[in-house]
C-alpha positions as CSV (number, residue, x, y, z in Angstrom):
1,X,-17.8,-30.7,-22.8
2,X,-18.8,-29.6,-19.5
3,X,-17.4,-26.7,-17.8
4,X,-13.7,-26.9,-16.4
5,X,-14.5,-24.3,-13.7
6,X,-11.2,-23.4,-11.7
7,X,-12.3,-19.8,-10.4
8,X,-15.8,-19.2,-10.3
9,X,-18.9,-20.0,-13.4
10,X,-19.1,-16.5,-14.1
11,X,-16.1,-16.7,-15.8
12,X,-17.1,-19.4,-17.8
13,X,-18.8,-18.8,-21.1
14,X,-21.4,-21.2,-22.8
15,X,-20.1,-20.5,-26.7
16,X,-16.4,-20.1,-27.9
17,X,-15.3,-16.7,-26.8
18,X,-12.6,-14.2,-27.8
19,X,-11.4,-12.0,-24.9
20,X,-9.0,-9.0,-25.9
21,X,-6.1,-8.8,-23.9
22,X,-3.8,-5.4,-23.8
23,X,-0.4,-5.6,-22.0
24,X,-0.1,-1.8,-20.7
25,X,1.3,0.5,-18.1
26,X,-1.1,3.4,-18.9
27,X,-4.3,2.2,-17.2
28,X,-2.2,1.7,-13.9
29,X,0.6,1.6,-11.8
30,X,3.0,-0.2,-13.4
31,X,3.3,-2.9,-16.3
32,X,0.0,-4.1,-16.4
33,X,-2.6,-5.9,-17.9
34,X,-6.2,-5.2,-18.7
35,X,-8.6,-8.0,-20.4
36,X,-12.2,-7.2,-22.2
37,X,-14.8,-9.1,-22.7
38,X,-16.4,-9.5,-26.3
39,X,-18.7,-6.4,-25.6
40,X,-15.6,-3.9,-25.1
41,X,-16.0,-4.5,-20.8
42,X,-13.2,-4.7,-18.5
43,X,-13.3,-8.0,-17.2
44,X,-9.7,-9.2,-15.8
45,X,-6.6,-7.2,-14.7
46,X,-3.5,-7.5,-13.7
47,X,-0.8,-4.9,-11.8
48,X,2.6,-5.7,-11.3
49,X,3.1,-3.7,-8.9
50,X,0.5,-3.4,-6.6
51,X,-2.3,-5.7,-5.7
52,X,-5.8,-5.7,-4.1
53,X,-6.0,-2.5,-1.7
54,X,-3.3,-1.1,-3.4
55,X,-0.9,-3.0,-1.4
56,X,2.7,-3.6,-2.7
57,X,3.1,-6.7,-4.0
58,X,6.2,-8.9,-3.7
59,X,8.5,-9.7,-7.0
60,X,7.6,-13.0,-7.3
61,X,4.3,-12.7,-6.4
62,X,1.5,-11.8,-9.1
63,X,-2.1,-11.4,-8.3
64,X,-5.0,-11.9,-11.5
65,X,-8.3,-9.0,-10.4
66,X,-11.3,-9.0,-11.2
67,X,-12.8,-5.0,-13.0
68,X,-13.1,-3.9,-9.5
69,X,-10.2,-5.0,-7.9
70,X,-11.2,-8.3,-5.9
71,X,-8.5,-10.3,-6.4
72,X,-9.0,-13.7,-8.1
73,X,-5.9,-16.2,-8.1
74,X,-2.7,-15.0,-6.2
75,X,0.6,-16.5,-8.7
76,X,3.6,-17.5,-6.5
77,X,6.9,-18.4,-8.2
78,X,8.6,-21.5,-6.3
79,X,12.5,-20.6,-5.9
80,X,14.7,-22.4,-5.9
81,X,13.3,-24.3,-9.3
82,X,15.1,-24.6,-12.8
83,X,11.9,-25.5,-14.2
84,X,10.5,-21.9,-13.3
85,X,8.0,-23.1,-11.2
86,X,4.8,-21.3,-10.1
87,X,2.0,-22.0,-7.6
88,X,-1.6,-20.5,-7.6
89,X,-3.8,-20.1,-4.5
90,X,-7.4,-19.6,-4.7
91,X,-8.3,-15.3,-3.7
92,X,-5.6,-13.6,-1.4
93,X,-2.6,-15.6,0.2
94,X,-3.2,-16.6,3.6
95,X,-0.5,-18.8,5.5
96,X,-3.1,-22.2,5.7
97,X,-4.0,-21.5,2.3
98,X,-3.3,-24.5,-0.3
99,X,-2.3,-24.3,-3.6
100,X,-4.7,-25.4,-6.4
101,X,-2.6,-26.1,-9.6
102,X,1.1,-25.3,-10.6
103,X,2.9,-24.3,-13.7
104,X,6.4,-25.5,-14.8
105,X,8.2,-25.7,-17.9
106,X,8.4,-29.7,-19.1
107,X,12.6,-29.6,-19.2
108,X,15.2,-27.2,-18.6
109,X,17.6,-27.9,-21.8
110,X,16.0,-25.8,-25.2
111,X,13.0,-25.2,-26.3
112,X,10.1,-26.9,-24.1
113,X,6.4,-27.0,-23.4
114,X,4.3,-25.8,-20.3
115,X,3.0,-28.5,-17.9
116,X,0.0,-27.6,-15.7
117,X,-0.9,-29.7,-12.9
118,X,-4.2,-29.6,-11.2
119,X,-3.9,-30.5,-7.1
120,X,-6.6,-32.6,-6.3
121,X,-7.1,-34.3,-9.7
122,X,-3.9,-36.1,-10.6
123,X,-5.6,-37.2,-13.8
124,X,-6.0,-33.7,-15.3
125,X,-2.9,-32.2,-16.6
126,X,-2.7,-29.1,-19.5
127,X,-0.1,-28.5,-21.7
128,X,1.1,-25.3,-23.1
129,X,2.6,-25.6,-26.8
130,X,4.1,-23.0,-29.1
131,X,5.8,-19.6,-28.6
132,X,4.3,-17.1,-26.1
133,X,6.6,-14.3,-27.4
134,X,5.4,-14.5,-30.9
135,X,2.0,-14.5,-29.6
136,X,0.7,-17.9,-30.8
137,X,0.8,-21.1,-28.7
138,X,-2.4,-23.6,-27.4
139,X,-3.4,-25.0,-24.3
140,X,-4.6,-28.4,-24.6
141,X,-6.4,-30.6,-21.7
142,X,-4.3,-34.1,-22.0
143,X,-5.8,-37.4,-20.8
144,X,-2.9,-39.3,-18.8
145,X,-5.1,-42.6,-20.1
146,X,-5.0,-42.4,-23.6
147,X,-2.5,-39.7,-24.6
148,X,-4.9,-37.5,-26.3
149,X,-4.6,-33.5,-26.1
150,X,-7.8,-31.3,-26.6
151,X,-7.3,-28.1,-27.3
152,X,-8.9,-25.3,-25.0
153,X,-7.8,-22.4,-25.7
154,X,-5.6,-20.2,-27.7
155,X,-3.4,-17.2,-27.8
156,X,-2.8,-15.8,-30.9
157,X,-1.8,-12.1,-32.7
158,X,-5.1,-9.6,-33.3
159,X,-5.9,-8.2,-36.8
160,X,-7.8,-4.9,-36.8
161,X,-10.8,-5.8,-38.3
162,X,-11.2,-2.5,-40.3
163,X,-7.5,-2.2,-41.5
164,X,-7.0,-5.7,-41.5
165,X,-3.6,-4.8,-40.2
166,X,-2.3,-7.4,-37.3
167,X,-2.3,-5.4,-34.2
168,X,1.5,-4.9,-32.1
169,X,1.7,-8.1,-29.5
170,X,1.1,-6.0,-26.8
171,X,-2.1,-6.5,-27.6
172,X,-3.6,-9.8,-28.7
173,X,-6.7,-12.5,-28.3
174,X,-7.2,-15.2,-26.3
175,X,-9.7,-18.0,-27.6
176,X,-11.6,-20.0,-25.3
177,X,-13.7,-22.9,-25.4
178,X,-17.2,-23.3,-24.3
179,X,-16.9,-23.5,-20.2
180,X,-12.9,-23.1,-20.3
181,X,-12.4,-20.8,-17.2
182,X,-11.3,-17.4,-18.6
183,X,-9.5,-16.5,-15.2
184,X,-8.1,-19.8,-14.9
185,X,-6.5,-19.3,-19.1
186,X,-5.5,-15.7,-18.3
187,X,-3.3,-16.4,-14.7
188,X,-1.8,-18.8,-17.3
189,X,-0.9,-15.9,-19.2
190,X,0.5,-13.7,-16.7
191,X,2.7,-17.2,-15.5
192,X,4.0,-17.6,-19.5
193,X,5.0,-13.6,-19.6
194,X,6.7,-13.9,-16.2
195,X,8.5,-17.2,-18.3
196,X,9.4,-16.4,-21.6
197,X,10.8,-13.0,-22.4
198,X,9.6,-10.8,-25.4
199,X,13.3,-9.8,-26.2
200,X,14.6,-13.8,-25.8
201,X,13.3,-14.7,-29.2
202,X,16.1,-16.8,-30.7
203,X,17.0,-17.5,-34.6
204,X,14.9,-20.3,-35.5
205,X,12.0,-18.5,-33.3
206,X,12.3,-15.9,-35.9
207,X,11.9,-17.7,-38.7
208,X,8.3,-19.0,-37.7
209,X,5.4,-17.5,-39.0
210,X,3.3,-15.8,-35.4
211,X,0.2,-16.8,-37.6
212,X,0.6,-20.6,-38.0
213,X,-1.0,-22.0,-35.0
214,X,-4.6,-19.9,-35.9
215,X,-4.5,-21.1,-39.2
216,X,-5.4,-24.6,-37.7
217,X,-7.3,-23.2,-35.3
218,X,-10.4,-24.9,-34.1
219,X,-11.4,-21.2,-33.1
């Protein structure tokens, strides 16, 4: 597969790649997240409160960093939209600037899956399947031709590898495929915790084992 690069290369790794992701308001201002790469390095980060230059950001407005602050993809939830629409620009938000893909729940009755559409490219689509609250859904490139879905990447609970204990959701992994764009699967991230609330988890969610999608994982 060759590399689906939506950010920049760098974020692109040649072999499959676990990145840690920790949801936190400790590092900085505000609910947060913070993202490592396999050797322990801060790679990605999110604030929800302020943005590049410490500038306040808007509440429907989220903007994915890199370690040193640059930002990366600026989020921008579309109202009004009953299918909880987002758009993402490319860097900072400037008023000519064009939106490069968007995120939107597939209905608006019950449970649904995640559409991503990729401007530009009508024939590339992703999908987003499973629970995000439970920590454990895929995102799977789907071919509009021939209906098939390729899974790309994966979010799924962390085990402590000397306890073998699994790890609070706050933090958890995310699985990427060789040349996936790691900025590109973690603003998806950031959309699907702005979408699906950690304290919405109905009765038959419950019931679910978190673990089941990583047991089939390709991963």
């Amino acid at each position: 597969m060759g590399r689906m690069v939506m950010v920049d290369e760098k974020f692109c790794f040649e072999e499959e790649t676990q990145l840690t992701v920790h949801k936190t308001s400790v590092f900085y201002r505000g609910d947060g997240f913070v993202v490592y790469n396999p050797k322990g390095e801060l790679m990605l980060r999110f604030d929800s409160y302020y943005g590049p230059h410490g500038h306040p950001l808007p509440k429907d407005e989220l903007v994915l960093m890199d370690a040193t602050g640059n930002c990366l993809l600026t989020l921008i939830r579309k109202k009004p939209s009953l299918h909880q629409r987002w758009e993402a620009l490319l860097g900072e938000k400037t008023k000519n600037e064009s939106p490069i893909f968007c995120v939107h729940r597939s209905s608006i009755i019950g449970r649904s899956n995640v559409v991503v559409d990729v401007y530009g490219d009508p024939s590339q689509e992703y999908h987003i399947d499973g629970s995000y609250p439970h920590r454990c859904c895929t995102i799977y490139n789907t071919s509009l031709e021939s209906s098939s879905k390729e899974p790309m990447a994966e979010i799924k609970r962390k085990v402590d590898p000397s306890t073998h204990v699994m790890l609070g959701k706050d933090v958890f992994l995310l699985c990427l495929r060789p040349g996936f764009d790691s900025a590109f699967a973690m603003a998806l991230v950031l959309i699907l915790d702005q979408m699906f609330d950690d304290a919405d988890i109905d009765d038959d969610d419950t019931k679910e084992d978190p673990t089941h999608v990583a047991l089939d994982s390709p991963y």
